[in-house]
ROSEVEX-887767 format. One record per residue: residue in one letter; chain; z, x, y of N, C-alpha, C, O, CB in turn. Coordinates in nm, 3 decimals. Glycine has a CB too. Example, Ala and Ser with C-alpha at 12.3 -4.5 7.8 and 13.67 -1.06 7.14 Angstrom:
<recs>
+------+-----+---------+---------+---------+---------+---------+---------+---------+---------+---------+---------+---------+---------+---------+---------+---------+
: type : mol :    n_zz :    n_xx :    n_yy :   ca_zz :   ca_xx :   ca_yy :    c_zz :    c_xx :    c_yy :    o_zz :    o_xx :    o_yy :   cb_zz :   cb_xx :   cb_yy :
+------+-----+---------+---------+---------+---------+---------+---------+---------+---------+---------+---------+---------+---------+---------+---------+---------+
:    a :   A :   0.780 :   1.319 :  -0.569 :   0.780 :   1.230 :  -0.450 :   0.780 :   1.320 :  -0.330 :   0.846 :   1.424 :  -0.332 :   0.905 :   1.131 :  -0.447 :
:    s :   A :   0.708 :   1.285 :  -0.225 :   0.714 :   1.367 :  -0.106 :   0.787 :   1.290 :   0.003 :   0.804 :   1.341 :   0.114 :   0.572 :   1.408 :  -0.060 :
+------+-----+---------+---------+---------+---------+---------+---------+---------+---------+---------+---------+---------+---------+---------+---------+---------+
</recs>
This chain:
<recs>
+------+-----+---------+---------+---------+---------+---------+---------+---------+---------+---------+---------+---------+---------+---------+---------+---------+
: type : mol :    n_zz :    n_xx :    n_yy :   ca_zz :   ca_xx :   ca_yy :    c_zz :    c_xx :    c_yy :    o_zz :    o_xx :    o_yy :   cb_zz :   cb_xx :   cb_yy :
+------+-----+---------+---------+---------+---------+---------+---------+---------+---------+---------+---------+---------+---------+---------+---------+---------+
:    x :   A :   1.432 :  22.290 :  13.076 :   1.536 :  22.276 :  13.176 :   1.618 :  22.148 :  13.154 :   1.739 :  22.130 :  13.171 :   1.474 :  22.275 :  13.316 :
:    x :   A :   1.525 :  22.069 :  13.114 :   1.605 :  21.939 :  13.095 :   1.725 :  21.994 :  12.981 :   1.842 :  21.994 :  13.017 :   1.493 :  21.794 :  13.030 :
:    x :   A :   1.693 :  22.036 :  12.857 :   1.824 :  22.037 :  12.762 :   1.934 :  22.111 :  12.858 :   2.047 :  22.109 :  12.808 :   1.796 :  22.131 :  12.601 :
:    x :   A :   1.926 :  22.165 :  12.964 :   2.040 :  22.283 :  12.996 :   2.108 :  22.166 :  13.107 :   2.223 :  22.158 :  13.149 :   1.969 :  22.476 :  13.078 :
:    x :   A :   2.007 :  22.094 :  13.132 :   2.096 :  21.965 :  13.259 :   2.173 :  21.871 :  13.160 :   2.279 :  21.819 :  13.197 :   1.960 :  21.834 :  13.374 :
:    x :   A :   2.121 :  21.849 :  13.030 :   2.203 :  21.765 :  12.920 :   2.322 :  21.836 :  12.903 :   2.424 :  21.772 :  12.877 :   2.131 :  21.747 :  12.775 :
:    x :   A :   2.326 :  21.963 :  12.913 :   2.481 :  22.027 :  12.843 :   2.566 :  21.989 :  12.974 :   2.685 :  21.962 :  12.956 :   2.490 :  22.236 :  12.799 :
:    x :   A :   2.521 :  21.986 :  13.084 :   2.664 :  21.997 :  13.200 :   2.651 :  21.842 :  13.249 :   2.687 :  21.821 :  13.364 :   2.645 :  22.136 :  13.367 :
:    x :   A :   2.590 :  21.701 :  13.150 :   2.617 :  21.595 :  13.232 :   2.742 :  21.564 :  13.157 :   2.805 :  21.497 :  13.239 :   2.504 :  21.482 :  13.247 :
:    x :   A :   2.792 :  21.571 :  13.083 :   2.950 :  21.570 :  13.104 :   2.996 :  21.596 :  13.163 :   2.978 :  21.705 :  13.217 :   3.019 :  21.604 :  13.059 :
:    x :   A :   3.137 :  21.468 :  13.212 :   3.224 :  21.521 :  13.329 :   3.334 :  21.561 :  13.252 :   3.382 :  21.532 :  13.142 :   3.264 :  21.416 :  13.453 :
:    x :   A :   3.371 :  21.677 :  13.398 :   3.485 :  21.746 :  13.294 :   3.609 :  21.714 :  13.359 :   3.617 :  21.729 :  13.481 :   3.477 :  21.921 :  13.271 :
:    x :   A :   3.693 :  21.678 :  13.303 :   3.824 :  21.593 :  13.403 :   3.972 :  21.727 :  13.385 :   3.983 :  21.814 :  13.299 :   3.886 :  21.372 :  13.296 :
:    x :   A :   4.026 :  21.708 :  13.450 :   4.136 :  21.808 :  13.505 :   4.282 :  21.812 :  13.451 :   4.381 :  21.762 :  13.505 :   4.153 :  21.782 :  13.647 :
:    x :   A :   4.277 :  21.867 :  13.359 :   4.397 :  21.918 :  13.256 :   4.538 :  21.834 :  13.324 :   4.619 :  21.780 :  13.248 :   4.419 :  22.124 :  13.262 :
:    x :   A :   4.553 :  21.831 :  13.463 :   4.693 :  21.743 :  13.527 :   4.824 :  21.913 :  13.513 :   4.815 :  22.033 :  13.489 :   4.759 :  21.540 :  13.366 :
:    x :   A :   4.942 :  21.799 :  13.549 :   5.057 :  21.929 :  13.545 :   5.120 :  21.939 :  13.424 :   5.149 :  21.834 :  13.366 :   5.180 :  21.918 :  13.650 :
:    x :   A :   5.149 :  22.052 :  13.372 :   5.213 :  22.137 :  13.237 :   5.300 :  21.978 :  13.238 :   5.261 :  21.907 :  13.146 :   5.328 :  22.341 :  13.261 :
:    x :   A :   5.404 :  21.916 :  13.322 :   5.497 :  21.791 :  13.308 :   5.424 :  21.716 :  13.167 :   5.446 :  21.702 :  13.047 :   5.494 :  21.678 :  13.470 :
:    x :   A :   5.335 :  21.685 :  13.260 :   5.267 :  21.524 :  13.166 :   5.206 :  21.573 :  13.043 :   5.163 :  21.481 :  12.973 :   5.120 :  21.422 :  13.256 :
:    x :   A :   5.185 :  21.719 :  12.984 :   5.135 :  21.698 :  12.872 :   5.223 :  21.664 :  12.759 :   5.345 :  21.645 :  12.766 :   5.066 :  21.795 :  12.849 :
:    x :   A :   5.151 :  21.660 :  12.656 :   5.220 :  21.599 :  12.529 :   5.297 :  21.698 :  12.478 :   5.263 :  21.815 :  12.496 :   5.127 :  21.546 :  12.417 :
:    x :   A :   5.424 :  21.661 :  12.399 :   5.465 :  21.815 :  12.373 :   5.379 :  21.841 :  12.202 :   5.315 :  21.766 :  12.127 :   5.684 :  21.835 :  12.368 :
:    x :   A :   5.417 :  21.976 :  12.198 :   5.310 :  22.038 :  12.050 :   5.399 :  22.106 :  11.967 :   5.425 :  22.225 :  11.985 :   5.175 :  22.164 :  12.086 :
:    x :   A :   5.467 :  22.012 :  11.840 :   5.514 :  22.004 :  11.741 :   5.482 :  22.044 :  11.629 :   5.550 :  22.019 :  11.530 :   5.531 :  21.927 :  11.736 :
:    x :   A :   5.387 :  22.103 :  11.626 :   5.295 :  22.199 :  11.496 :   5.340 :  22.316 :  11.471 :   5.400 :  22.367 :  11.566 :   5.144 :  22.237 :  11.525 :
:    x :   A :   5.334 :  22.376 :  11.378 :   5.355 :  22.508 :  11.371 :   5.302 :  22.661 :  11.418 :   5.247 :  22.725 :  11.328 :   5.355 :  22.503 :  11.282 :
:    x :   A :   5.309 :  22.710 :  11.517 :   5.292 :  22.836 :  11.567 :   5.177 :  22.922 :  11.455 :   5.212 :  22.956 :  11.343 :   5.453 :  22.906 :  11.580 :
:    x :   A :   5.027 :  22.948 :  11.516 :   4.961 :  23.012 :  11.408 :   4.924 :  23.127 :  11.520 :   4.889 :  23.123 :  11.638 :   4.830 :  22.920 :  11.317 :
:    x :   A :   4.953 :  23.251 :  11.405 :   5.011 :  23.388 :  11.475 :   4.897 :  23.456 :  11.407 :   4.901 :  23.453 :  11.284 :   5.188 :  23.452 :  11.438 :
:    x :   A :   4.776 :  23.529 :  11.474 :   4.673 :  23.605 :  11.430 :   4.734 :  23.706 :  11.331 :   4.849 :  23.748 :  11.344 :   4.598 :  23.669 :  11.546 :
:    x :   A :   4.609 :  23.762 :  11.181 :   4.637 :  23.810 :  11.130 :   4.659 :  23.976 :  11.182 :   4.568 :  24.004 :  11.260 :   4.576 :  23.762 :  11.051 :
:    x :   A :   4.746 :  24.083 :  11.163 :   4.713 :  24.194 :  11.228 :   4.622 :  24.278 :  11.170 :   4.581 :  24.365 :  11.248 :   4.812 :  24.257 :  11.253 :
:    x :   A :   4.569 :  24.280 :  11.039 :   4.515 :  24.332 :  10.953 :   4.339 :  24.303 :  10.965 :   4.244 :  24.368 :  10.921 :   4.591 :  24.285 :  10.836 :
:    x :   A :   4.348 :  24.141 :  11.067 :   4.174 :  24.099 :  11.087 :   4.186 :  24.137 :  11.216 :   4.074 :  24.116 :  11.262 :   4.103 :  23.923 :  11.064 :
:    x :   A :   4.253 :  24.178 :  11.300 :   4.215 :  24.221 :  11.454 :   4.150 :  24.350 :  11.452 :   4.152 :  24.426 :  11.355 :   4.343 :  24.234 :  11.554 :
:    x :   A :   4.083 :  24.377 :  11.582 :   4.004 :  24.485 :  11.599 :   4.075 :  24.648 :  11.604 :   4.172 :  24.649 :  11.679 :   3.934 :  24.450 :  11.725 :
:    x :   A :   4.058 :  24.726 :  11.567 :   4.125 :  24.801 :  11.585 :   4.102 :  24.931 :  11.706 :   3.989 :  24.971 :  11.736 :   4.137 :  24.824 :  11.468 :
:    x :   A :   4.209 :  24.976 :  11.757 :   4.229 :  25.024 :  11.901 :   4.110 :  25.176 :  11.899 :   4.084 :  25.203 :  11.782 :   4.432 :  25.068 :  11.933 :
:    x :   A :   4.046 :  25.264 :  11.988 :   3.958 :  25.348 :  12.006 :   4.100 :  25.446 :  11.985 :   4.211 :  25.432 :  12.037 :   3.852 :  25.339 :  12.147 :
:    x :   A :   4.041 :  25.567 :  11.870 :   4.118 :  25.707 :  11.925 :   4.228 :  25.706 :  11.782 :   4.238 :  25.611 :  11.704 :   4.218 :  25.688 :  12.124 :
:    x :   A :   4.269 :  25.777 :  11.778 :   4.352 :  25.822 :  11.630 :   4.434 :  25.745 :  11.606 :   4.530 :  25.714 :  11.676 :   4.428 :  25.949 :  11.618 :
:    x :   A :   4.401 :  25.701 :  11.491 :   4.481 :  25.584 :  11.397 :   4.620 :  25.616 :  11.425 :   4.643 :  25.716 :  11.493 :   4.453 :  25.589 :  11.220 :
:    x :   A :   4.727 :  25.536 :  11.376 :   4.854 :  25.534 :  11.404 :   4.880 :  25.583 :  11.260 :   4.781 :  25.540 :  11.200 :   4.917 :  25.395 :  11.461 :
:    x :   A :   4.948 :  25.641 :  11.181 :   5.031 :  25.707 :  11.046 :   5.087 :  25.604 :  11.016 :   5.165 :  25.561 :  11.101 :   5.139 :  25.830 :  11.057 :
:    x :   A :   5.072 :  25.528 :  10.894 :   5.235 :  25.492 :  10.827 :   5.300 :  25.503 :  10.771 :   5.357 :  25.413 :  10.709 :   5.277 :  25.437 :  10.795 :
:    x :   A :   5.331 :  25.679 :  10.763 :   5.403 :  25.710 :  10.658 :   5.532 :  25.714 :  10.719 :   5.542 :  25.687 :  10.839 :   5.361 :  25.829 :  10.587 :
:    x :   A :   5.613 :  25.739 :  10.664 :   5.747 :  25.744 :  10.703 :   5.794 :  25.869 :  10.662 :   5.810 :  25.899 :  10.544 :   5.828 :  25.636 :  10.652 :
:    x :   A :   5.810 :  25.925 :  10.736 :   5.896 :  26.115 :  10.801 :   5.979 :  26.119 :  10.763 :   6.073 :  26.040 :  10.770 :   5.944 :  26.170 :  10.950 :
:    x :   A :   5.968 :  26.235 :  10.700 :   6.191 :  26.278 :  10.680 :   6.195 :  26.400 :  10.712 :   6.095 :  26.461 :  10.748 :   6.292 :  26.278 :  10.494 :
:    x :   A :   6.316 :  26.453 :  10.702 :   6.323 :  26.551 :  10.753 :   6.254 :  26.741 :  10.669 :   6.294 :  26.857 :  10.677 :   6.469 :  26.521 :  10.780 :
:    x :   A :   6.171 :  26.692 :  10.619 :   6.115 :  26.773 :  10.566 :   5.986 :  26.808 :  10.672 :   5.962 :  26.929 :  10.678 :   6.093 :  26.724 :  10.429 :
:    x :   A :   5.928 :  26.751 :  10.728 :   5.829 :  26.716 :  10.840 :   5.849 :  26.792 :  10.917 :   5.767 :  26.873 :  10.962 :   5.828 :  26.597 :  10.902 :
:    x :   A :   5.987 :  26.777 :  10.951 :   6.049 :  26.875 :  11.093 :   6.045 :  26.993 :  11.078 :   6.124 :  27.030 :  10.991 :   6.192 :  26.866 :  11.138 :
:    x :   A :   5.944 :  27.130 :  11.156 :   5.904 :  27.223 :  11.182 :   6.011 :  27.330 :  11.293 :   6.045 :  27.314 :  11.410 :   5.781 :  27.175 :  11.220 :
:    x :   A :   6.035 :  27.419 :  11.212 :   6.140 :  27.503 :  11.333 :   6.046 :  27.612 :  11.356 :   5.996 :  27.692 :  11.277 :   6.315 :  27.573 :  11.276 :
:    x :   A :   6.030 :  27.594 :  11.509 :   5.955 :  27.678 :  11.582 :   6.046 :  27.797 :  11.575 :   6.167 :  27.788 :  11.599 :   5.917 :  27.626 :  11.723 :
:    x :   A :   5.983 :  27.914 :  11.540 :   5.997 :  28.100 :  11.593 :   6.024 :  28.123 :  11.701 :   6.113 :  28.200 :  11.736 :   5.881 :  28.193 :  11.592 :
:    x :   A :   5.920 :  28.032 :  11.804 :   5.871 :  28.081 :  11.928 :   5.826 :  28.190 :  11.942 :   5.841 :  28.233 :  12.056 :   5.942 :  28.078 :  12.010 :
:    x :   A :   5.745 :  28.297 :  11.828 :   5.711 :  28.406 :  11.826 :   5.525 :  28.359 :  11.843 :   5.492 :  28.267 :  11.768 :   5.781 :  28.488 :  11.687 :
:    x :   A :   5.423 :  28.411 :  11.925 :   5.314 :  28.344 :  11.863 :   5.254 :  28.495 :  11.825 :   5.276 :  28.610 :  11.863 :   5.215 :  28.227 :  11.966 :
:    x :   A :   5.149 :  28.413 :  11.711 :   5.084 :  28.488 :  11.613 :   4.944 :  28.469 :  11.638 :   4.886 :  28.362 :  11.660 :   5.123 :  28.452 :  11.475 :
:    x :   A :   4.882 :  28.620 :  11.631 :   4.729 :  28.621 :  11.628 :   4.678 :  28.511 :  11.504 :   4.738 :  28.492 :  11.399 :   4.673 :  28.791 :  11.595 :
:    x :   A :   4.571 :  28.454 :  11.539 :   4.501 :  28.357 :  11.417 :   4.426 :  28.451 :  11.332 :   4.398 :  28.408 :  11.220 :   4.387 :  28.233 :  11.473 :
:    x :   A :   4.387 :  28.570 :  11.363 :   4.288 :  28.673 :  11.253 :   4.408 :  28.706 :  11.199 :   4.451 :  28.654 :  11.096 :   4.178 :  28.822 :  11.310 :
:    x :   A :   4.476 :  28.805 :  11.274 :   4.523 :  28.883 :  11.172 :   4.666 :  28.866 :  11.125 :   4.720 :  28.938 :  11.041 :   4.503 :  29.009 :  11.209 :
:    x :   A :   4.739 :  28.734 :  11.207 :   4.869 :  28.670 :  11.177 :   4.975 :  28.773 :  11.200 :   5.069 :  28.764 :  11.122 :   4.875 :  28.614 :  11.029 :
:    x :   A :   4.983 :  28.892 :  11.313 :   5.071 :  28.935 :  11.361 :   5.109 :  28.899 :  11.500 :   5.037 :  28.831 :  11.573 :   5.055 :  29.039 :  11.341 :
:    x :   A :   5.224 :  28.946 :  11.533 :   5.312 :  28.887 :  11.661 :   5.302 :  28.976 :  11.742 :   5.303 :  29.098 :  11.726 :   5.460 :  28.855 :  11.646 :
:    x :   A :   5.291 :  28.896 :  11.862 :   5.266 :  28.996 :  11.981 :   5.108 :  29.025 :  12.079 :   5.081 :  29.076 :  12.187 :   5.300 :  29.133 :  11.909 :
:    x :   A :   5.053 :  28.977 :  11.999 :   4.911 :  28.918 :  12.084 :   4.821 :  28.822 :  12.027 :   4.806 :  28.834 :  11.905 :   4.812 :  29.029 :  12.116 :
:    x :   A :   4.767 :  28.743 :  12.076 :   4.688 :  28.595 :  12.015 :   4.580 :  28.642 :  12.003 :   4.571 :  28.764 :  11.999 :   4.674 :  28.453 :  12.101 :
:    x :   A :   4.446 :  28.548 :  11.993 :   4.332 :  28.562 :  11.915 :   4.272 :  28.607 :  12.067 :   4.193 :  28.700 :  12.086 :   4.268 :  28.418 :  11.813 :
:    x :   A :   4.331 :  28.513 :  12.173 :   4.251 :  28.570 :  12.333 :   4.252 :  28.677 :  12.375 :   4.179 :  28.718 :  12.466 :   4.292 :  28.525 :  12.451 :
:    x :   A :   4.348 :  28.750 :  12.307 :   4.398 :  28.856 :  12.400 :   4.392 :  28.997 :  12.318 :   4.428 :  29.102 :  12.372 :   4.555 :  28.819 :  12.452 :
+------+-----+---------+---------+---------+---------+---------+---------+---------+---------+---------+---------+---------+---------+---------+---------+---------+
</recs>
């Protein structure tokens, strides 16, 4: 118990107002994006689309067995 009373006998003194601090003349260090964690759920693509990508719907739908029009796989 004693080491855990050694960590908090430092006093901790009070930052004051944004005014009085010093200003910070260093250069801006901007996390890498490549070492951050990456987000839950399907990656983002980086490919870049053209218009070959772009799909023109029929609006006809097609059974998945037998790939004719006019009734689906449910029905």
């Amino acid at each position: 118990m004693e080491s855990i009373f050694n960590i908090y006998r430092v006093e901790f003194r009070p930052i004051g107002h944004e005014d009085d601090w010093q200003s910070y003349n260093r250069p801006c260090i901007r996390p890498k994006l490549r070492m951050m964690r990456m987000k839950k759920g399907q990656p983002v693509s980086s490919r870049n689309r053209n218009n070959m990508d772009d799909v023109e719907h029929t609006g006809e739908k097609r059974c998945r067995l037998c790939r004719q029009t006019g009734h689906t796989r449910k029905t």
